[in-house]
Wavefront OBJ file of the C-alpha trace (Angstrom):
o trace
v -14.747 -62.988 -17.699
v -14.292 -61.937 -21.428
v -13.384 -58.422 -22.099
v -15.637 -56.063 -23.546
v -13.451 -56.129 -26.678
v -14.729 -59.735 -27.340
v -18.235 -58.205 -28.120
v -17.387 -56.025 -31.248
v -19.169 -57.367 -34.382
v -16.672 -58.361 -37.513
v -16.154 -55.532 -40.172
v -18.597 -55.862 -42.474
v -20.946 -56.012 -39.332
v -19.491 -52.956 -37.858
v -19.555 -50.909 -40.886
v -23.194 -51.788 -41.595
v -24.527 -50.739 -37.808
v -22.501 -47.361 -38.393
v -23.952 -46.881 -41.216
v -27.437 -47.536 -39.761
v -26.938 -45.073 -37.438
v -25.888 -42.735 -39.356
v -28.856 -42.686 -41.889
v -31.140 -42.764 -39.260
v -29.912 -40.313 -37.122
v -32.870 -38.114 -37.434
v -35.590 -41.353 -36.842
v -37.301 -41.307 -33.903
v -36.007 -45.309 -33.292
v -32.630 -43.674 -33.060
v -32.128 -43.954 -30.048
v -32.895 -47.811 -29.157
v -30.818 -48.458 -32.349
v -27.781 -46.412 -30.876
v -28.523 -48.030 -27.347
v -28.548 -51.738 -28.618
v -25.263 -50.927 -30.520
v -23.929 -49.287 -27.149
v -24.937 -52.764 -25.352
v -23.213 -55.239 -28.096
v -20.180 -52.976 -27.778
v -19.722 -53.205 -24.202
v -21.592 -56.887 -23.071
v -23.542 -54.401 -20.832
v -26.535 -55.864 -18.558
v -28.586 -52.876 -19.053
v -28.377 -49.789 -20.289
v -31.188 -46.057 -21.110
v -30.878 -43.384 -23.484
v -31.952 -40.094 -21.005
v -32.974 -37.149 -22.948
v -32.663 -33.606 -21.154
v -36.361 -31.406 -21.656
v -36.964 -28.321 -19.903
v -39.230 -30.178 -17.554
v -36.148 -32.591 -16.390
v -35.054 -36.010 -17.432
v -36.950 -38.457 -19.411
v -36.130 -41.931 -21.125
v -36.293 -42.142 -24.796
v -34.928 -46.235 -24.545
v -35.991 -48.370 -24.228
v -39.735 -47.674 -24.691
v -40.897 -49.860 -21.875
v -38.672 -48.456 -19.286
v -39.846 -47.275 -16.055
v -38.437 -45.683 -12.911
v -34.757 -45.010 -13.750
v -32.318 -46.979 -11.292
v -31.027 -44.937 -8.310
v -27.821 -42.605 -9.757
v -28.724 -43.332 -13.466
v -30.468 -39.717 -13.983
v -27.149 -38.254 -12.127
v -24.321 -39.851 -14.025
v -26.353 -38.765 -17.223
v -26.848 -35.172 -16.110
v -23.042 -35.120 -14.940
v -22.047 -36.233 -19.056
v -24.069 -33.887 -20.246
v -22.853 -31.076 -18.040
v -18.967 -32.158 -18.517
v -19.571 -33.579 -22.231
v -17.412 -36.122 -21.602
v -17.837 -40.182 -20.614
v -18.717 -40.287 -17.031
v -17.675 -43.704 -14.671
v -18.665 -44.881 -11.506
v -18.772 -47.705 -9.599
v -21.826 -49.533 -9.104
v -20.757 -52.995 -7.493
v -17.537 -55.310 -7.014
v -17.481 -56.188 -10.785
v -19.941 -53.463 -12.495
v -19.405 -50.150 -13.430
v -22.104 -47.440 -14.385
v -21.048 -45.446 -17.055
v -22.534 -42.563 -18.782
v -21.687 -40.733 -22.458
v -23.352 -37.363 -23.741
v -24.658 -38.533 -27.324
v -25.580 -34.488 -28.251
v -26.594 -31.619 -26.086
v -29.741 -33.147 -25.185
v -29.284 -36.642 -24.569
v -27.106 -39.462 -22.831
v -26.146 -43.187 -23.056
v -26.038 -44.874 -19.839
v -24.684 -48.546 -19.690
v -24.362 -50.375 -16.618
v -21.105 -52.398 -17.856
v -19.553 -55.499 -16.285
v -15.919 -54.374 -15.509
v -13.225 -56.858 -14.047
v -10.538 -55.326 -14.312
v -8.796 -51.657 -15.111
v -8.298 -52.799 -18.612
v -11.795 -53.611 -19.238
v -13.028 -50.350 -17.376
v -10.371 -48.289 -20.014
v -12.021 -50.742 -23.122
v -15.435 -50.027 -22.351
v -14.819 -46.035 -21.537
v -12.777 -45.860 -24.578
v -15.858 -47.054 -27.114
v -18.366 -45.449 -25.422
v -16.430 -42.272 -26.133
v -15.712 -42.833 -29.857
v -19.685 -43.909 -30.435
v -20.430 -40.400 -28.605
v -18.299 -38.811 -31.037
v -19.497 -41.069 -33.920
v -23.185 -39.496 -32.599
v -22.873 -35.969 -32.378
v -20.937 -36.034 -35.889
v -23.596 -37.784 -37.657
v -26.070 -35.596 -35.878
v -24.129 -32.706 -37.454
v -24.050 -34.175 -40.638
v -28.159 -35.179 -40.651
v -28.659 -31.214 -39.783
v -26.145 -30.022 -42.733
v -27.876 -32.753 -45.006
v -31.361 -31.183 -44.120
v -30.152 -27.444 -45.272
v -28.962 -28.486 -48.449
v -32.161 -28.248 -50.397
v -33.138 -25.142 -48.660
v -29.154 -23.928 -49.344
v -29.794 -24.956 -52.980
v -33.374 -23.162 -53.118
v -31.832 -19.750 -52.123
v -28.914 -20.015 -54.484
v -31.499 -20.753 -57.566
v -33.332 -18.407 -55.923
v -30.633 -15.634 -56.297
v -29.648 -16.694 -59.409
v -33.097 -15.870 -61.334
v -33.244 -12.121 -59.463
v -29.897 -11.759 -60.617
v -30.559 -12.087 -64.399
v -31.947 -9.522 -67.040
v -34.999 -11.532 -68.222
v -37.081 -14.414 -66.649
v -35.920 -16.816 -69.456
v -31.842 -15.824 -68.482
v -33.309 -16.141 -64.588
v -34.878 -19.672 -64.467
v -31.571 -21.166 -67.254
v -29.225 -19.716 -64.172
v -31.496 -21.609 -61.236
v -31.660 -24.567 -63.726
v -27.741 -24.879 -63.784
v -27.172 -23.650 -60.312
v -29.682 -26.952 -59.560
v -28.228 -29.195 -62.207
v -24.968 -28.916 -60.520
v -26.588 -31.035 -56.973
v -27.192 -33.746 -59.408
v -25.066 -36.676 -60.788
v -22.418 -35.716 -63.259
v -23.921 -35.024 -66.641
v -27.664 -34.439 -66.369
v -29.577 -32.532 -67.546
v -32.233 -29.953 -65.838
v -35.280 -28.243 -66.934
v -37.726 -25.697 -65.154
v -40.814 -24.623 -66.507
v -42.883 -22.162 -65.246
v -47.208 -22.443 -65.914
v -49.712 -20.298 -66.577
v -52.941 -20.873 -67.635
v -52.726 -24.643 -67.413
v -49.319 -24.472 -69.452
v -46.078 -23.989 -69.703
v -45.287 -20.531 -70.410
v -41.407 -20.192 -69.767
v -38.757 -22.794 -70.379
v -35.344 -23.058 -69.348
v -32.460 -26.111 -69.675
v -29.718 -26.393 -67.268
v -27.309 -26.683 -70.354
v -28.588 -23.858 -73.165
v -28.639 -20.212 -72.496
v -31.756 -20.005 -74.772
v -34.606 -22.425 -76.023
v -36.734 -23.078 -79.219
v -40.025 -23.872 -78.005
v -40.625 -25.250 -81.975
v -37.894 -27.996 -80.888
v -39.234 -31.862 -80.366
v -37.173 -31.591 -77.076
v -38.488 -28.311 -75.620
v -42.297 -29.757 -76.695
v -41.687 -33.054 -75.084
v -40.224 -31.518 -71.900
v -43.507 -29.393 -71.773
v -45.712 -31.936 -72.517
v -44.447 -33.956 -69.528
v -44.683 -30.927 -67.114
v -47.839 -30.463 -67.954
v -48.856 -33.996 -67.444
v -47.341 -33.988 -64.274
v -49.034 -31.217 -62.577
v -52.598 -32.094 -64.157
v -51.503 -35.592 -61.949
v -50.455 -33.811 -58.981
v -47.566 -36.172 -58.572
v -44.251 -37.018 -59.136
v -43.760 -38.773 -62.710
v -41.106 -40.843 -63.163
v -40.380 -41.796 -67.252
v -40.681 -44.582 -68.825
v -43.498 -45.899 -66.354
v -44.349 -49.399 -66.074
v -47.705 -49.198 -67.054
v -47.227 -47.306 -70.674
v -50.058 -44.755 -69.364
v -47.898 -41.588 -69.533
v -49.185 -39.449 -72.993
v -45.916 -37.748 -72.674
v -43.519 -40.920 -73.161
v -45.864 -42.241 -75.646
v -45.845 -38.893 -78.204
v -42.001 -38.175 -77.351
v -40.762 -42.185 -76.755
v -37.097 -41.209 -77.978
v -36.520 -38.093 -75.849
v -37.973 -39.112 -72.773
v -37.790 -43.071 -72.146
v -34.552 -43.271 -72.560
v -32.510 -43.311 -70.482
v -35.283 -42.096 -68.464
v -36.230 -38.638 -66.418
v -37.904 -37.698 -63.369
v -40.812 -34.790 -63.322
v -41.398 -33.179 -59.983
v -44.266 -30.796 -59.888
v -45.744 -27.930 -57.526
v -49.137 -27.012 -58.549
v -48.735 -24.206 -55.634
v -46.028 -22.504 -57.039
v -46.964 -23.425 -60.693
v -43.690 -24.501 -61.047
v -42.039 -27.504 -62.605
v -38.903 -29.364 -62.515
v -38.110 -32.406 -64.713
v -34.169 -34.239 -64.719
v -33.034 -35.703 -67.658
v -30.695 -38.662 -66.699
v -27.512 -39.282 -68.733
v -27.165 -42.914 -67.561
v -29.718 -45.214 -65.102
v -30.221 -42.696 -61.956
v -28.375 -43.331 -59.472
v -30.496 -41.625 -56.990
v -33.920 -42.140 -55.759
v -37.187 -40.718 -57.087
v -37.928 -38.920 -53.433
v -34.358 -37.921 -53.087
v -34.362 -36.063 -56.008
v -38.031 -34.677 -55.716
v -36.967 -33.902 -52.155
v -33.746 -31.877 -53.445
v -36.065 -29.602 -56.006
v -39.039 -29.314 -54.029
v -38.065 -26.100 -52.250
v -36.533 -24.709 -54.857
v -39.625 -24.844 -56.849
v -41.650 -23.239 -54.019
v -39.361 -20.643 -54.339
v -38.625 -20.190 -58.011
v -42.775 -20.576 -58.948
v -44.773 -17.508 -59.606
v -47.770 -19.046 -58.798
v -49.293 -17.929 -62.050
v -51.989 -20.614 -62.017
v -54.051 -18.140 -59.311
v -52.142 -15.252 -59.837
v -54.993 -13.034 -60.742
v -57.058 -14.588 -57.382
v -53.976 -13.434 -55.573
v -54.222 -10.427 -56.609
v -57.700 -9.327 -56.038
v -56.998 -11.095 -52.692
v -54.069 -8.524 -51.948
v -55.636 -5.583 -52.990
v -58.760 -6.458 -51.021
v -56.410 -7.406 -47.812
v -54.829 -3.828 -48.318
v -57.936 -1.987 -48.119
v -59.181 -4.229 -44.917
v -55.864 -4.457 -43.102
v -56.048 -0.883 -41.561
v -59.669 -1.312 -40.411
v -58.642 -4.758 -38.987
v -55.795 -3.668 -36.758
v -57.752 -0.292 -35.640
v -60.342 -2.811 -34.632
v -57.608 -5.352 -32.967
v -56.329 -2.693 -31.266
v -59.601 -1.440 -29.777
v -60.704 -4.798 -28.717
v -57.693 -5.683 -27.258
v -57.515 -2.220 -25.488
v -61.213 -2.993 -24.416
v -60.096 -6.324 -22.799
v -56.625 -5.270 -21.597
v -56.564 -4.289 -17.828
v -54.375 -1.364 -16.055
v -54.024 0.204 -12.607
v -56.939 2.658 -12.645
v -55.694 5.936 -11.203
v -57.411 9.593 -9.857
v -54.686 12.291 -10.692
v -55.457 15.368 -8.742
v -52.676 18.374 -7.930
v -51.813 18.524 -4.043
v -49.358 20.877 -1.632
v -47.050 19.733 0.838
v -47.644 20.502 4.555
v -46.491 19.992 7.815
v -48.681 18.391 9.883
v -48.535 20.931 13.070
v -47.712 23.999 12.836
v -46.347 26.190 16.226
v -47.856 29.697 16.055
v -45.545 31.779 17.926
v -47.282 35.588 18.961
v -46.086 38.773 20.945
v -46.918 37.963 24.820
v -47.688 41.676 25.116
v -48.321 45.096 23.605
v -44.338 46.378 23.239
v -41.600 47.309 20.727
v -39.571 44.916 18.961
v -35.900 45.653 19.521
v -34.267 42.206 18.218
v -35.036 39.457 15.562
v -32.424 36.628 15.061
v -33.767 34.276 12.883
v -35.468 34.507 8.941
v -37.627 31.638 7.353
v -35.832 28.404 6.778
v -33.619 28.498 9.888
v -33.850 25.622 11.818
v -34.252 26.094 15.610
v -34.268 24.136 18.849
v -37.001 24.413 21.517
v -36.765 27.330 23.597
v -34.095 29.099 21.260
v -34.426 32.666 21.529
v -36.261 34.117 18.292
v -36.487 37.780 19.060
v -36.477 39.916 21.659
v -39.168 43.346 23.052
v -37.562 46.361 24.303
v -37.774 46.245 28.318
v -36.929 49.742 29.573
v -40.140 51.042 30.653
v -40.574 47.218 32.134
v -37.522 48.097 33.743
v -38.566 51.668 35.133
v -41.815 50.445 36.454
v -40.345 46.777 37.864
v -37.913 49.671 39.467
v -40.559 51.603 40.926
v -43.117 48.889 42.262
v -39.630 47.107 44.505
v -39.250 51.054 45.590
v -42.930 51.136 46.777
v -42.935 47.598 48.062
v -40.041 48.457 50.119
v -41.704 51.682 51.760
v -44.927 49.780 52.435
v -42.754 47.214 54.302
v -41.107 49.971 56.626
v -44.540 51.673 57.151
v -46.041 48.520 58.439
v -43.241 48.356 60.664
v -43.377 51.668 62.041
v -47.186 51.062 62.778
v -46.204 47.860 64.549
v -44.118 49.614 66.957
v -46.299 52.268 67.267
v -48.745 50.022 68.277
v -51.225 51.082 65.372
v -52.697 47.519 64.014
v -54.998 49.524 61.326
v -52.208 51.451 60.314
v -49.803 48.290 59.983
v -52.576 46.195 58.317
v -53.012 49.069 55.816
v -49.544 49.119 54.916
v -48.520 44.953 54.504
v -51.946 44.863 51.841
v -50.119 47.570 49.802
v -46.686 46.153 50.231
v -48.423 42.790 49.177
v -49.669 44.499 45.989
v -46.335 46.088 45.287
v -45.085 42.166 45.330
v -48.103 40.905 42.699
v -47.156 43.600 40.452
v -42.865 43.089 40.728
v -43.997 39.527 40.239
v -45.881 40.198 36.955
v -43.768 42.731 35.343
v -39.993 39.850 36.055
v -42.919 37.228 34.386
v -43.292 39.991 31.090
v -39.611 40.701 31.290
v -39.131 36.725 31.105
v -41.113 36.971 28.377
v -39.393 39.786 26.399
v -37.336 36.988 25.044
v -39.775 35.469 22.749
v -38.367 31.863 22.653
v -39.521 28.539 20.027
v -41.461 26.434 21.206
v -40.561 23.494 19.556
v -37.666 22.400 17.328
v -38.040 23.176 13.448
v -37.849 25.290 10.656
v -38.941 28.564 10.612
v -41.608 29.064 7.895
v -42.776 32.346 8.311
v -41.606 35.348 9.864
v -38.669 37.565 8.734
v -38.668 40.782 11.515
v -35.291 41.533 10.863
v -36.865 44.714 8.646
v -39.513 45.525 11.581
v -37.140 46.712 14.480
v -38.323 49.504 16.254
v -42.138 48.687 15.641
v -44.924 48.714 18.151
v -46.453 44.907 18.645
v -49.720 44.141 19.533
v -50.589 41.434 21.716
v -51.553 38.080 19.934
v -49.619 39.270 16.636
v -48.514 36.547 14.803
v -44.916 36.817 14.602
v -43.259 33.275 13.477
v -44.378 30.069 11.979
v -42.703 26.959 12.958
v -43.009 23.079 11.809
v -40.802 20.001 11.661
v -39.490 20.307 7.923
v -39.984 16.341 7.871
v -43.470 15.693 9.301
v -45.230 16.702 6.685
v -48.632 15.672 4.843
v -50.507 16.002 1.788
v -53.343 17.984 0.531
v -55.186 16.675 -2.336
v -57.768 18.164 -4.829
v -59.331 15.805 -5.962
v -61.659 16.457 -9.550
v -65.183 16.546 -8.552
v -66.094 13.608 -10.934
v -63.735 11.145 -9.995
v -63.538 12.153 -6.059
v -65.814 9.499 -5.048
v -63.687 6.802 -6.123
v -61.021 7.467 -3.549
v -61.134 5.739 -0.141
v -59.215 5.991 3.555
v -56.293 3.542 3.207
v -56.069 3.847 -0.854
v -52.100 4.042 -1.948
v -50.723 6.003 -4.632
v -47.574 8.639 -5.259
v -46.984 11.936 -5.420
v -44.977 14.093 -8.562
v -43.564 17.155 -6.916
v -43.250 19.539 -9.398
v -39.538 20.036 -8.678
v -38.676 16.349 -9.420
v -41.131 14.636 -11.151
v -39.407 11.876 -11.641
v -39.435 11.170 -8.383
v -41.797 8.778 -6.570
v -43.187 9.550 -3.141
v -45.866 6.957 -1.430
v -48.398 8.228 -0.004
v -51.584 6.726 1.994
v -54.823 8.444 1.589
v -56.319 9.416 5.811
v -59.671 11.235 5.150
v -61.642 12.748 2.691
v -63.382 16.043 4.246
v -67.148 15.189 2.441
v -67.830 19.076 1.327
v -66.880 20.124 -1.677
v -64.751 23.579 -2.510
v -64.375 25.938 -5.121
v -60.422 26.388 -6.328
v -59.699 28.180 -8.980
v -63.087 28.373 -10.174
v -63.626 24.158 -10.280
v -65.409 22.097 -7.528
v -62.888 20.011 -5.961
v -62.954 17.673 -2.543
v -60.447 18.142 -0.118
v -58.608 14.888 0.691
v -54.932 14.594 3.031
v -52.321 11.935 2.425
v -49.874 10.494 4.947
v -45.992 10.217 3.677
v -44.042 7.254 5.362
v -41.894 7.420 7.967
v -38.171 8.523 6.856
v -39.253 10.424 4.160
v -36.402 13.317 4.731
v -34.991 12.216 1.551
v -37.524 12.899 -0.709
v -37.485 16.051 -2.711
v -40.427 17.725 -0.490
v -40.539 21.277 1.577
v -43.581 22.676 2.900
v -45.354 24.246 0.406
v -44.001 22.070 -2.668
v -46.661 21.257 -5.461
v -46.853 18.839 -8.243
v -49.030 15.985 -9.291
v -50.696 12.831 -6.862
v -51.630 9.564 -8.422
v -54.273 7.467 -6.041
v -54.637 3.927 -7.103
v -58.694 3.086 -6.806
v -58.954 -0.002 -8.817
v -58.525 -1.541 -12.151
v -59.689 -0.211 -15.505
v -59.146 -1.008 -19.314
v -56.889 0.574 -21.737
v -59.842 1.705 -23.548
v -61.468 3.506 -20.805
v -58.428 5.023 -20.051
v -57.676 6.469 -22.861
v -61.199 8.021 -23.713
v -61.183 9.560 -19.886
v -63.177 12.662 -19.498
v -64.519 12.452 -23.203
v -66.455 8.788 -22.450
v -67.795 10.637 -19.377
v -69.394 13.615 -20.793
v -70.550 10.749 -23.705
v -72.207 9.252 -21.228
v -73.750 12.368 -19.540
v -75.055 13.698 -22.908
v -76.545 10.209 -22.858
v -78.101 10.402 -19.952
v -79.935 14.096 -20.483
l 1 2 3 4 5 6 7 8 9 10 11 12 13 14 15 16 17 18 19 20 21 22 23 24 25 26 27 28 29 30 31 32 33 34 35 36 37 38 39 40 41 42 43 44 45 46 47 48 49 50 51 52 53 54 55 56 57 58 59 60 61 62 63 64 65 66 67 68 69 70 71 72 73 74 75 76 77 78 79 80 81 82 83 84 85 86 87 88 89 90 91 92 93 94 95 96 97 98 99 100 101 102 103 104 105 106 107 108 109 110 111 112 113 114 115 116 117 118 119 120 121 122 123 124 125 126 127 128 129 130 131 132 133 134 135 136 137 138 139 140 141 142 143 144 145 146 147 148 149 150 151 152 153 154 155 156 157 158 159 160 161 162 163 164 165 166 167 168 169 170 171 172 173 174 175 176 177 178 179 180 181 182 183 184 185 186 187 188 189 190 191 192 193 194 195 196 197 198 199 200 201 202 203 204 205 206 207 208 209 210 211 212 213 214 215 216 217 218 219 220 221 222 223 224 225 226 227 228 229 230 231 232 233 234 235 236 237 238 239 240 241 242 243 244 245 246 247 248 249 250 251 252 253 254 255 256 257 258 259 260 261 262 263 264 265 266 267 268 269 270 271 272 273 274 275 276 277 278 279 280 281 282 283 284 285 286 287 288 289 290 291 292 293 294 295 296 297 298 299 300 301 302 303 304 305 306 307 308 309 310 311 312 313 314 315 316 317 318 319 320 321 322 323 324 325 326 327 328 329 330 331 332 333 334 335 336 337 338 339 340 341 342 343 344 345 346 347 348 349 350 351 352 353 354 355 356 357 358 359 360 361 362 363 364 365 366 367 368 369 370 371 372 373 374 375 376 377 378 379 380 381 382 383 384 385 386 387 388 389 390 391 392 393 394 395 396 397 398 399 400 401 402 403 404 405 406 407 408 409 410 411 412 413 414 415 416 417 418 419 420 421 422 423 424 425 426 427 428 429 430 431 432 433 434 435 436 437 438 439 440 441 442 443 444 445 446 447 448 449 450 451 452 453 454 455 456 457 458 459 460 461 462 463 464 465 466 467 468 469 470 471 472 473 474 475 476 477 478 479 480 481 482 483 484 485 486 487 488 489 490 491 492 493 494 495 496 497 498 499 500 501 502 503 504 505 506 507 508 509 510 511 512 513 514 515 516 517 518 519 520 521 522 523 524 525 526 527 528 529 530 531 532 533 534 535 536 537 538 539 540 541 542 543 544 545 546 547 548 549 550 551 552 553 554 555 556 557 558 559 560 561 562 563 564 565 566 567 568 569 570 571 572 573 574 575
């Protein structure tokens, strides 16, 4: 088998397909021209050029390619990942080898290989032409910013100066120095139909009485009445311009390039034959034009225009913004104020008319069930539990007396009173028991602070504590009477305590009670919220206030943001 080597074309050959590919870098045949190259180089049996998109892979040649071979998509993605010339083997005497050509594309050639050396060859020239590719491709996208480069500079260069005349000799020579050694440049700026300002690459100042400044206008002007390039002397003899001014402009020759947009004019006097194309030049002074025209030729229309846009412009964004704000949707939301409380609350009261003699605990201690919370004075409890096991006693030893005596009246007599002696020792032990007034369930106090109140007769049934489980807690909303019926069981929203409110606490609405109440002279509806489980983090006590937001829908910016005002709109409507 011949190595790859014995493919590569002769010199002259080689230096023409570089330089192919180089000037067409930015084609779109590019690509089959760099793959047929890639083949010739390497004797390869087939080859792709894979493109990355942000969809995935996709074969830009050849044309008529279908379904990629099995691992060709891989070995291109793994060049383009490692940027370097990827190998692997793909048969006894074929290798499959892959070469990043830029960041977005990939030359895979499936290349016959008999031997190491040939492998090296081959892996060798498809990394040079990957090289050769990305610096051409760098060199088509620095070629592409030089007239836009040269446009700013001119550009620059006619701000810079005192005087428009100073401005557009400065871009002329700032121009006339992208062009071949010794030519000339002149810009010309119109108004009116004709040119009004005159500048040449090479003179600080022009005579517009001078056969060469009236030529050079003459031939702008002709120019942009065409609407086209004009390249002097023409073939045909039809240009005025060469025909009044034959010695200035036919020889050697100049080029014209007009923008009727900009009302701007360029127009290259040669020295010798040009040595550049008609488009390359127009090409080069095309933006620069764009850029360096006034636009003169509808300056006044412009004007009008702007002054009329600057009157409209703030009436057409208010009325953007309202239709957008019409269209736009949001989270509709009923904000109503709500309190924190705990769902059950134990009531704990004095068991019996007495005097309070201890108190142990003030609002926000936390207590177990069946901790002792205060304690009634017990003497005369005492004295009387004292004097009912004294008469119990004597009842007992009369009714045993009797029974010896043989008296069954007398001994029945006396075990009923001994038996009511017992039912009242049993009931005053039970209200000594309950002296020690004891929690009833484990929480915080929330009211009652007796620790100021010793000494003082209690009734029976006065409230004397409060207690609740600090974390069970719920949510009482008041909702606005107008916007109350929008708010369902199971809704979601957040609460805002007041204390924090940047905090966020879920909440799920449970019931709405259906009869309205007067607060703070306002008709609200009454509606409770459930907090999740594991909630003891939030920033909530009982009691805390702030601000609940109930999600009930969608709504528009626009309706948002009129609120209460479009209601009572469309009330007064309505009447």
């Amino acid at each position: 088998m011949n190595a790859p080597g014995t493919a590569t074309p002769g010199g002259d050959a080689l230096a023409r397909r570089l330089a192919e590919l180089r000037d067409r870098r930015l084609a779109p045949d590019w690509p089959g021209l760099v793959l047929a190259f890639a083949r010739d180089l390497t004797l390869a049996e087939a080859g792709a050029v894979i493109g990355a998109t942000a969809s995935g892979l996709s074969v830009l040649a050849p044309a008529e390619a279908g379904t990629l071979p099995e691992g060709w998509a891989q070995a291109a993605r793994a060049a383009l990942e490692t940027r370097a010339v990827v190998a692997r083997e793909a048969g006894a005497r074929a290798w499959l080898m892959a070469a990043p050509l830029d960041g977005a594309s990939a030359l895979v050639v499936l290349a016959p290989c008999a031997s190491p050396v040939d492998r090296a060859l081959t892996r060798e020239r498809l990394a040079l032409l990957s090289a050769f590719a990305e610096a051409s491709g760098l060199a088509a996208a620095s070629s592409a910013l030089v007239p836009a480069a040269a446009a700013a500079e001119a550009a620059r260069a006619k701000r810079s100066a005192g005087d428009e005349e100073a401005g557009l000799a400065a871009a002329a020579a700032r121009l006339a120095a992208l062009l071949p050694s010794g030519t000339r440049l002149a810009l010309g700026l119109v108004r009116g139909g004709r040119v009004a300002a005159l500048a040449l690459s090479d003179q600080p100042a022009v005579n517009p009485r001078t056969e060469l400044v009236r030529a050079l206008a003459l031939a702008m002007e002709e120019a942009l009445d065409r609407g086209e390039t004009l390249a002097l002397p023409d073939a045909s003899g039809t240009s005025a311009a060469a025909r009044a001014f034959p010695k200035v402009l036919a020889s050697p020759g100049c080029l014209v390039v007009p923008d009727r947009a900009a009302g701007a004019c360029a127009l290259v006097l040669w020295r010798d034959s040009p040595t550049a194309s008609a488009e390359a030049t127009a090409a080069l002074l095309r933006p620069a034009l764009a850029l360096l025209g006034d636009g003169t030729r509808n300056s006044a229309a412009r004007r009008r225009r702007a002054r009329h846009l600057a009157r409209l412009w703030p009436v057409a964004a208010l009325t953007l913004l309202v239709g957008l704000a019409a269209v736009t949707p949001r989270p509709d939301e009923v904000v109503a104020s709500f309190v924190a409380q705990p769902s059950v609350v134990h009531v704990v009261t004095a068991p019996f008319d007495g005097v309070l003699e201890a108190s142990s605990v003030r609002p926000g201690d936390l207590v177990s069930e069946g901790e002792v919370l205060a304690r009634l004075s017990t003497r005369e409890l005492e004295l009387e539990l004292a004097a009912v096991r004294a008469r119990a006693a004597n009842d007992r030893r009369e009714a045993a007396i009797a029974r010896a005596a043989g008296q069954p009246a007398q001994e029945m007599i006396a075990e009923l009173s001994a038996r009511r002696s017992e039912a009242q020792r049993a009931l005053l032990e039970h209200r000594l028991a309950l002296a020690q007034i004891r929690a009833p369930a484990s929480g915080a106090v929330l009211a009652g602070d007796l620790r100021r109140s010793l000494g003082q007769a209690l009734a029976r049934g006065q409230t004397l504590f409060e207690i609740a489980a600090p974390d069970d807690l719920r949510a009482e909303l008041l909702l606005p009477e107008a916007r109350a019926h929008l708010v369902r069981p199971g809704q979601r929203g957040w609460l805002s305590p007041a204390a924090d409110p940047a905090a966020r606490v879920p909440i799920t609405i449970e019931r709405v009670r259906p009869m309205a109440e007067v607060v703070q002279g306002r008709n609200v509806f009454r509606a409770i919220a459930l907090l999740p489980e594991g909630h003891g983090d939030t920033p909530l006590r009982p009691g805390a206030e702030g601000v609940a937001r109930v999600e009930v829908g969608e709504t528009t910016w626009l309706a948002w943001a009129v609120g209460d005002a479009g209601m009572s709109l469309r009330r007064l409507l309505w009447m």
